[in-house]
KOLVEX-494323 format. One record per residue (C-alpha): chain; z, y, x negated. Coordinates in steps of 0.02 Angstrom, whole numbers. Layout:
# KOLVEX-494323
+----+--------+--------+--------+
! ch !      Z !      Y !      X !
+----+--------+--------+--------+
!  A !      Z !      Y !      X !
...
+----+--------+--------+--------+
***
This chain:
# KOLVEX-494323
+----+--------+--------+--------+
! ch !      Z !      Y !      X !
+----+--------+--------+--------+
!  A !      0 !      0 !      0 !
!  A !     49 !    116 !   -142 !
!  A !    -34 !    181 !   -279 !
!  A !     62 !    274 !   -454 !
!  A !    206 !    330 !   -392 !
!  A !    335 !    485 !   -426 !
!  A !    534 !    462 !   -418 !
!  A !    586 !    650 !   -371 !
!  A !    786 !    603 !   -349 !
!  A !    929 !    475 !   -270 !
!  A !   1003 !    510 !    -98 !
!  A !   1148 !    421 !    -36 !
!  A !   1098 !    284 !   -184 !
!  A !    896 !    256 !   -104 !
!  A !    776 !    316 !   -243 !
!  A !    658 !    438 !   -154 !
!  A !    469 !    418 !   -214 !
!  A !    329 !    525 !   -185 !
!  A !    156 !    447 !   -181 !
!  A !     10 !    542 !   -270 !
!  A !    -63 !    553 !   -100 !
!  A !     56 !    635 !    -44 !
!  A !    -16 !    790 !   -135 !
!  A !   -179 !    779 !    -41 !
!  A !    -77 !    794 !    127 !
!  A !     43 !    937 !     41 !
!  A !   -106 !   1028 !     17 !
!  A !   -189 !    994 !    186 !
!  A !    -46 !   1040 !    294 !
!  A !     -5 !   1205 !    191 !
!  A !   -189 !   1256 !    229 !
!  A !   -195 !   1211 !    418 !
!  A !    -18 !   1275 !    448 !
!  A !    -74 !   1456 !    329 !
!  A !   -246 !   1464 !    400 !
!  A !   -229 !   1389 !    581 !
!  A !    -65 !   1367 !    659 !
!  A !     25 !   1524 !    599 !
!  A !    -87 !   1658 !    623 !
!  A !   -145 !   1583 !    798 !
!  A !     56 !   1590 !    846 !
!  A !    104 !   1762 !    750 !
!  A !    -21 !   1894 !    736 !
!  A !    -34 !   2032 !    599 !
!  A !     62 !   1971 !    449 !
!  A !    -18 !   1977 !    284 !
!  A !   -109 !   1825 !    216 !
!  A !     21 !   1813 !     78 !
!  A !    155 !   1786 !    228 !
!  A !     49 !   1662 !    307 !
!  A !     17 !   1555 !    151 !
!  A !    208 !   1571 !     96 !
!  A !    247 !   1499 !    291 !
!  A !    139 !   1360 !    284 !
!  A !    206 !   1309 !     85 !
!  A !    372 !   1325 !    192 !
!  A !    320 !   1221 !    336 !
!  A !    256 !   1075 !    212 !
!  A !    412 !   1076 !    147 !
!  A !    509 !   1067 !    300 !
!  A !    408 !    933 !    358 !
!  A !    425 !    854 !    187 !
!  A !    608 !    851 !    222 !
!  A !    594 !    794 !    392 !
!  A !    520 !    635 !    336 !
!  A !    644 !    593 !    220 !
!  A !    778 !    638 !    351 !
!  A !    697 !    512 !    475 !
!  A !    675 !    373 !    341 !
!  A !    841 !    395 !    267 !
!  A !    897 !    353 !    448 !
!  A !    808 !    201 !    440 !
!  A !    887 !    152 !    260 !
!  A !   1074 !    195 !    323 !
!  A !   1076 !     84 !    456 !
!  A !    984 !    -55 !    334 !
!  A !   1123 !    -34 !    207 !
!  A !   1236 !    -45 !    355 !
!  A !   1182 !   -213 !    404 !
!  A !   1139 !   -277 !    234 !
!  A !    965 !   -258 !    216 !
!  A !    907 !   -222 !     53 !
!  A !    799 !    -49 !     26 !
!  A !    699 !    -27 !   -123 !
!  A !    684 !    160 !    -82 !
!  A !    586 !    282 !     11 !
!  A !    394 !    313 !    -36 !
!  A !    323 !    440 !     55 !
!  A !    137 !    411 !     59 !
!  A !    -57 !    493 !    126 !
!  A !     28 !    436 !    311 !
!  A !    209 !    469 !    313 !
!  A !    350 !    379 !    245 !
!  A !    427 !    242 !    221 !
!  A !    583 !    124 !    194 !
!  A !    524 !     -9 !     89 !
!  A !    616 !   -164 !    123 !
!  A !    610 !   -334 !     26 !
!  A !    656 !   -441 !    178 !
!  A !    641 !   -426 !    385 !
!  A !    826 !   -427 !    493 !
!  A !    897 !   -569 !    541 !
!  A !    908 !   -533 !    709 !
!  A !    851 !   -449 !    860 !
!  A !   1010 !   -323 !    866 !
!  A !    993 !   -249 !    702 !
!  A !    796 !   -229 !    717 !
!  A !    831 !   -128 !    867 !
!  A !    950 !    -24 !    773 !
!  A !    843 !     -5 !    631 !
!  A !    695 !     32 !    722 !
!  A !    771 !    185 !    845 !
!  A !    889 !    258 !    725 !
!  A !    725 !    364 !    644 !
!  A !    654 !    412 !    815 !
!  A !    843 !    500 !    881 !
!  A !    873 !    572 !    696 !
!  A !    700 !    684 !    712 !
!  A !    749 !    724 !    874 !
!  A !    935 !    775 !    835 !
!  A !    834 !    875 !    693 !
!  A !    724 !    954 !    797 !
!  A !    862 !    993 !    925 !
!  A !    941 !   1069 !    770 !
!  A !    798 !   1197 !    747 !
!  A !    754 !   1224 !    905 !
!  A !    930 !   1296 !    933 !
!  A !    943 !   1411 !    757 !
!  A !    767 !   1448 !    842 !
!  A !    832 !   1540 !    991 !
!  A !    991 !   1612 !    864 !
!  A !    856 !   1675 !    759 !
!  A !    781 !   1766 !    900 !
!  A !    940 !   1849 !    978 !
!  A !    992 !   1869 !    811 !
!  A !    828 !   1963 !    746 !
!  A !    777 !   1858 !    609 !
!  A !    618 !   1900 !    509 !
!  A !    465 !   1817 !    603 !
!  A !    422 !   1714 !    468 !
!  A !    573 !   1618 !    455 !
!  A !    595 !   1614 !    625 !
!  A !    415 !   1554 !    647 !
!  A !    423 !   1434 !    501 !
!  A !    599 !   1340 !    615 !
!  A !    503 !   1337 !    763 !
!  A !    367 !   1239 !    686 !
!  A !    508 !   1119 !    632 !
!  A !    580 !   1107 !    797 !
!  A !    383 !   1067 !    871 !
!  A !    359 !    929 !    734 !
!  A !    521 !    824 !    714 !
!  A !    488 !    814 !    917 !
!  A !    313 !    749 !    888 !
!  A !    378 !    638 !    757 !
!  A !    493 !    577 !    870 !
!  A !    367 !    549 !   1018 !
!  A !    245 !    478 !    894 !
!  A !    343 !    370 !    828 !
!  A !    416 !    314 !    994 !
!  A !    237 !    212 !   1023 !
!  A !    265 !     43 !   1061 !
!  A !    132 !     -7 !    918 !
!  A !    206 !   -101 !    791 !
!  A !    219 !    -48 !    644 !
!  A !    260 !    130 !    725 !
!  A !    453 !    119 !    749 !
!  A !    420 !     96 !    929 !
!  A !    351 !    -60 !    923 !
!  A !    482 !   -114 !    820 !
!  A !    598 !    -56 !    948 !
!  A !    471 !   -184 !   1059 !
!  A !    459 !   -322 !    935 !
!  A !    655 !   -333 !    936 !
!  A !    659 !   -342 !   1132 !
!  A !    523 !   -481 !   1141 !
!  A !    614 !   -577 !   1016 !
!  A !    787 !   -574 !   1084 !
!  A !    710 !   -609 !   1266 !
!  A !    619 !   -781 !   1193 !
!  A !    702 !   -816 !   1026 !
!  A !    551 !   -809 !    927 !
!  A !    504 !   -676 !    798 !
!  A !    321 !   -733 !    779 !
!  A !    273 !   -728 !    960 !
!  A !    366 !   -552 !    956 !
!  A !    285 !   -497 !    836 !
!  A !    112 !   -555 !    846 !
!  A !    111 !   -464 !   1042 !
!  A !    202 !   -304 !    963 !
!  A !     58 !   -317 !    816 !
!  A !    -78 !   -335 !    952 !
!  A !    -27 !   -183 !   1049 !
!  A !    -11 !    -92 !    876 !
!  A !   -196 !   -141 !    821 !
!  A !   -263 !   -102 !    993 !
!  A !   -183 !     88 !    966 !
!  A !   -268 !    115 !    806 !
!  A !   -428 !     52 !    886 !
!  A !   -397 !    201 !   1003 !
!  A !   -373 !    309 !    890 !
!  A !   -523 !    272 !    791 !
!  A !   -617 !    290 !    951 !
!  A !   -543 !    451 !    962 !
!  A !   -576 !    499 !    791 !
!  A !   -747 !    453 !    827 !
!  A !   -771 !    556 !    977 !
!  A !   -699 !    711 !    876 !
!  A !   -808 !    721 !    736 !
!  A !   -949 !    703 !    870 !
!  A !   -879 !    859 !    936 !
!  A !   -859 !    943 !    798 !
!  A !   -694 !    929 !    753 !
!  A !   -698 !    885 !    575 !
!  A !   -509 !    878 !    487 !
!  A !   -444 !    826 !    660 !
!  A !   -578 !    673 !    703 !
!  A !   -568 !    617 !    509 !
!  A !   -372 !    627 !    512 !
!  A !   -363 !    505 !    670 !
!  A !   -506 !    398 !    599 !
!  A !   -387 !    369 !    443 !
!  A !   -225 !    344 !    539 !
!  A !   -318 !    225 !    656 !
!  A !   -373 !    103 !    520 !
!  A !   -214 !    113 !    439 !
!  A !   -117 !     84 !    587 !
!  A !   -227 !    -71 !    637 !
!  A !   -228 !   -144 !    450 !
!  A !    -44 !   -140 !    450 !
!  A !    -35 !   -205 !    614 !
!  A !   -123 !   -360 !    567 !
!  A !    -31 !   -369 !    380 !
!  A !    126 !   -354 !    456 !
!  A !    103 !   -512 !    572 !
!  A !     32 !   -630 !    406 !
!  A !    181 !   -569 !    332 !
!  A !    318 !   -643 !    469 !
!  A !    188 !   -795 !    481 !
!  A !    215 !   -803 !    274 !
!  A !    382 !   -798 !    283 !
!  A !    415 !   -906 !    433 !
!  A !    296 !  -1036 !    353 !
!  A !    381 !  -1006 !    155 !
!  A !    537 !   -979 !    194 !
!  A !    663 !  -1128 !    162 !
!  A !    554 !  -1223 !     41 !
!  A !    599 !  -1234 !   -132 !
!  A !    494 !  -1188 !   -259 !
!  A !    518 !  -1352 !   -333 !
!  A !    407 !  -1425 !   -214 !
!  A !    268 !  -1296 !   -233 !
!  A !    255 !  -1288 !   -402 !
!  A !    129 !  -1390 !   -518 !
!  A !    233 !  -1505 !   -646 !
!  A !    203 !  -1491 !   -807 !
!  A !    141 !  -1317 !   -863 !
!  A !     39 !  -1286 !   -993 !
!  A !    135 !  -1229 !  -1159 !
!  A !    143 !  -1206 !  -1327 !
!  A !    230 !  -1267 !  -1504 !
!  A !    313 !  -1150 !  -1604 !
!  A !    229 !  -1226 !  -1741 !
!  A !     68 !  -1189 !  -1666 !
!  A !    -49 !  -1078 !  -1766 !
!  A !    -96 !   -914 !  -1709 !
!  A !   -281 !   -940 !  -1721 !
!  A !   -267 !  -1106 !  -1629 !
!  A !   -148 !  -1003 !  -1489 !
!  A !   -312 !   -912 !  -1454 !
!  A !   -458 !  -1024 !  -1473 !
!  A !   -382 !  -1178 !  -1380 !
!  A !   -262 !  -1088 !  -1246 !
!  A !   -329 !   -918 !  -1206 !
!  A !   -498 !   -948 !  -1218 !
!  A !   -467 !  -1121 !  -1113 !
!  A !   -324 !  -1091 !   -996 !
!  A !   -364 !   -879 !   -979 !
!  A !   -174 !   -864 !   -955 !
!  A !    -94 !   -695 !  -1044 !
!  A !     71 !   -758 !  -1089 !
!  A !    135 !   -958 !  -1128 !
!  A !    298 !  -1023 !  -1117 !
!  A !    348 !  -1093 !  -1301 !
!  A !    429 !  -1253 !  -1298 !
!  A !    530 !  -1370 !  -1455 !
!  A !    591 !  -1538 !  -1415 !
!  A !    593 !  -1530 !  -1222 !
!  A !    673 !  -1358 !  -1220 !
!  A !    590 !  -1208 !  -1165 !
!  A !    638 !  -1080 !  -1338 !
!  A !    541 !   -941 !  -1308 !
!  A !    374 !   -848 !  -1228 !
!  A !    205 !   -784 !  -1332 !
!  A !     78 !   -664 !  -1244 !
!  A !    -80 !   -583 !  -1263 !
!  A !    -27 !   -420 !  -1337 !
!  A !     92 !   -483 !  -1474 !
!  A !    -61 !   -576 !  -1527 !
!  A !   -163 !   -414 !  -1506 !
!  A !    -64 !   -307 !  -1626 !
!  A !   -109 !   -419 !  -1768 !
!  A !   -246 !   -412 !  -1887 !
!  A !   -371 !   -546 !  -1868 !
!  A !   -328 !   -629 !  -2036 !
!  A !   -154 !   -634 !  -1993 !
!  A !   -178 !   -752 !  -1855 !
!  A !   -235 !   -920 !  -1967 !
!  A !    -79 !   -876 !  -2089 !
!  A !     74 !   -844 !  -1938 !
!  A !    140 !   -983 !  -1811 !
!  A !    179 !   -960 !  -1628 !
!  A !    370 !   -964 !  -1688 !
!  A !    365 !   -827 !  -1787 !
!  A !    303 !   -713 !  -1661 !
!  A !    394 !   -772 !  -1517 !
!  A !    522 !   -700 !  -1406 !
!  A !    648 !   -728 !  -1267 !
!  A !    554 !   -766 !  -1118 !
!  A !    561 !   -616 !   -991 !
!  A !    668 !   -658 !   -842 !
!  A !    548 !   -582 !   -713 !
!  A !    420 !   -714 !   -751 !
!  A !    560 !   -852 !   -730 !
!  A !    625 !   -950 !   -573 !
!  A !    717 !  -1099 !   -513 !
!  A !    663 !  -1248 !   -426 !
!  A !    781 !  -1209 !   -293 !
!  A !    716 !  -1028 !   -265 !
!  A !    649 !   -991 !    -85 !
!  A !    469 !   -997 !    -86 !
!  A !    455 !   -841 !    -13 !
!  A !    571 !   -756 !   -140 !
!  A !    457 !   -809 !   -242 !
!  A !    317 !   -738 !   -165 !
!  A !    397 !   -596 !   -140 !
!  A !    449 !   -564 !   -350 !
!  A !    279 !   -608 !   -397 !
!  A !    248 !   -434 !   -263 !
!  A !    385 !   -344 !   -348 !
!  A !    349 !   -382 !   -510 !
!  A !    145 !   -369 !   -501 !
!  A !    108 !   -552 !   -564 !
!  A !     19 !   -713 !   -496 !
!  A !    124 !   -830 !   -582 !
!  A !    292 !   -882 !   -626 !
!  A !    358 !  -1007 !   -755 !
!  A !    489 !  -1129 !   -652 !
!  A !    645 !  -1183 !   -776 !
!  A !    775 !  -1282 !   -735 !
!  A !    933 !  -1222 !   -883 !
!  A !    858 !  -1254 !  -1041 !
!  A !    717 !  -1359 !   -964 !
!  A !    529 !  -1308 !   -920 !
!  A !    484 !  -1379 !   -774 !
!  A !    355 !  -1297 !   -674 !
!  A !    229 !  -1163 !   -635 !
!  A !    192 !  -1086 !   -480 !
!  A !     59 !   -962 !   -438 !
!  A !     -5 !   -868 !   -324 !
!  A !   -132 !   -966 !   -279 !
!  A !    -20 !  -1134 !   -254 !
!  A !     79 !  -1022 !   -117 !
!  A !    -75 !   -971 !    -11 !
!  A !   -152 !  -1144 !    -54 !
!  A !    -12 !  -1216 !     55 !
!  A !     29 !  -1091 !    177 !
!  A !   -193 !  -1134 !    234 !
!  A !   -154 !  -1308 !    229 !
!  A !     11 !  -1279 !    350 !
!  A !   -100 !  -1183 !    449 !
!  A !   -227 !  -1296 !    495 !
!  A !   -115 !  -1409 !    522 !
!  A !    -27 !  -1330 !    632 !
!  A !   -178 !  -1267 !    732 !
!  A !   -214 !  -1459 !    743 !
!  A !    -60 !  -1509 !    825 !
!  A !    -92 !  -1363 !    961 !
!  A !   -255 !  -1439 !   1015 !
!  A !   -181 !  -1603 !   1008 !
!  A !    -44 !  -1538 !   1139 !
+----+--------+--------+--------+
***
């Protein structure tokens, strides 16, 4: 979903990230709010004025996000979810989390604590809005709260969709699944609605640029396809872990992974395993026991000549704990450290003991094959 990523600061202990496409959207809401908004709802201020209210604005709205998503992450922590952070993105925020609730309940809570916290916020403004206007406040500021007030309630509104992923449908999702017990179901219904919305909206987006309206018909084109993307990635992923989840890793993985001597030559390292077996790093193993790790760019920094005269051992080193699991691990914890930790592999070792490799590849392998077979005992029902 993300792309190179910013860490501005830590709130409440939740690392808050800004995406680099956030910028774009910075920049884009500045201008609409500086050129558009403002001077169509205050007349005769200087263009300086106008530009320094709509830099205002995109920060407000900034904040707003966070405020909303930190809601979210509160009521996570609460319940013992783990959040990664917040990563505020091209279409909003949000909470990253490394595993769904466990129930029903705490989805619920989850899901509606962001829509009341934008509109307690925009409560909030709307009432130093009407102070500010007894009170004769400048007309910028008092312009610049307004526009708060107006878009923590669309937030909220938005928000309250019932098109999952939108918080709304999660609100949905949780009702289905306490009503019939099943998350799947619950979600794949919640994940339909959601992909039929963003079908509307790319409709709509359609039908604006027709019209002539440009930003607005490409902006709901975008947040269409996103919305019906995630819609349909967001039901794989409860299939994924409904499917993974609760077998070991042990029973995944292949037996027997490739490794290496420590004795092994350098040259030989590269012509007969990474020219073969196109892996970039190889578990070292002496006697049975796994004693090390070798990769590509140890071998890289070398001169050529030095690689006929050195031996695996001498470059080797400790073996970095976010390529290693257990053969007990949860496939899906798996799964999900080879997301966390951007790899397609991961050496399995049991104490001392290599015993295993599972990839990528093995973990989709068997989620088709679980698939099939259970589309085949459907029909046969």
């Amino acid at each position: 979903m993300f792309g190179k990523r910013i860490t501005l600061f830590k709130l409440f202990g939740f690392a808050v990230r800004i995406d680099v496409s956030w910028g774009v959207v910075a920049v884009l809401i500045t201008w609409s709010l500086a050129e558009g908004f403002f001077p169509l709802q205050h007349r005769d201020f200087s263009t300086l004025t106008y530009w320094l209210m709509g830099g205002t604005g995109a920060l407000g709205l900034f904040a707003s996000i966070i405020f909303h998503e930190m809601s979210h992450s509160l009521v996570a922590r609460r319940y013992d979810l783990p959040i990664k952070g917040i990563t505020l993105f091209i279409f909003g925020g949000v909470a990253e989390m490394d595993d769904e609730p466990e129930r029903p309940k705490v989805e619920f809570l989850m899901a509606i604590a962001g829509p009341i916290s934008s509109l307690l916020l925009g409560a909030g403004f709307y009432l130093a809005f009407l102070l500010g206007g007894r009170s004769g406040w400048p007309q910028p500021i008092n312009g610049v709260i307004g526009y708060l007030s107006l878009i923590n309630f669309f937030l909220a509104a938005f928000n309250l969709i019932p098109a999952f992923p939108l918080d709304g449908g999660r609100v949905l999702r949780s009702l289905l699944w306490g009503w019939k017990k099943d998350i799947q179901w619950a979600t794949r219904i919640a994940s339909m609605l959601g992909s039929g919305f963003g079908l509307l909206l790319l409709f709509l987006g359609g039908v604006n640029l027709l019209q002539g309206n440009g930003v607005g018909g490409i902006w709901q084109f975008l947040i269409g396809l996103f919305l019906r993307n995630a819609a349909k990635m967001s039901y794989q992923q409860v299939v994924m872990r409904k499917t993974l989840g609760g077998e070991p890793v042990g029973r995944l993985m292949r037996p027997d992974p490739i490794a290496v001597s420590p004795f092994t030559s350098l040259e030989r390292l590269v012509e007969d395993y990474l020219y073969r077996y196109h892996f970039k790093t190889f578990p070292v193993v002496q006697d049975g026991k796994l004693v090390g790790c070798i990769d590509l760019e140890q071998i890289k920094a070398l001169p050529r000549p030095e690689w006929g005269r050195l031996q695996v051992g001498d470059l080797m080193k400790r073996c970095p704990p976010e390529k290693m699991i257990s053969p007990d691990l949860d496939a899906m914890q798996a799964l999900s450290k080879m997301n966390r930790e951007h790899v397609s592999r991961l050496w399995v070792a049991e104490g001392d003991r290599l015993v295993g490799m599972v990839s990528l590849k093995d973990l989709l392998r068997f989620l088709s094959i679980r698939a099939e077979l259970n589309q085949s005992d459907r029909r046969a029902a």
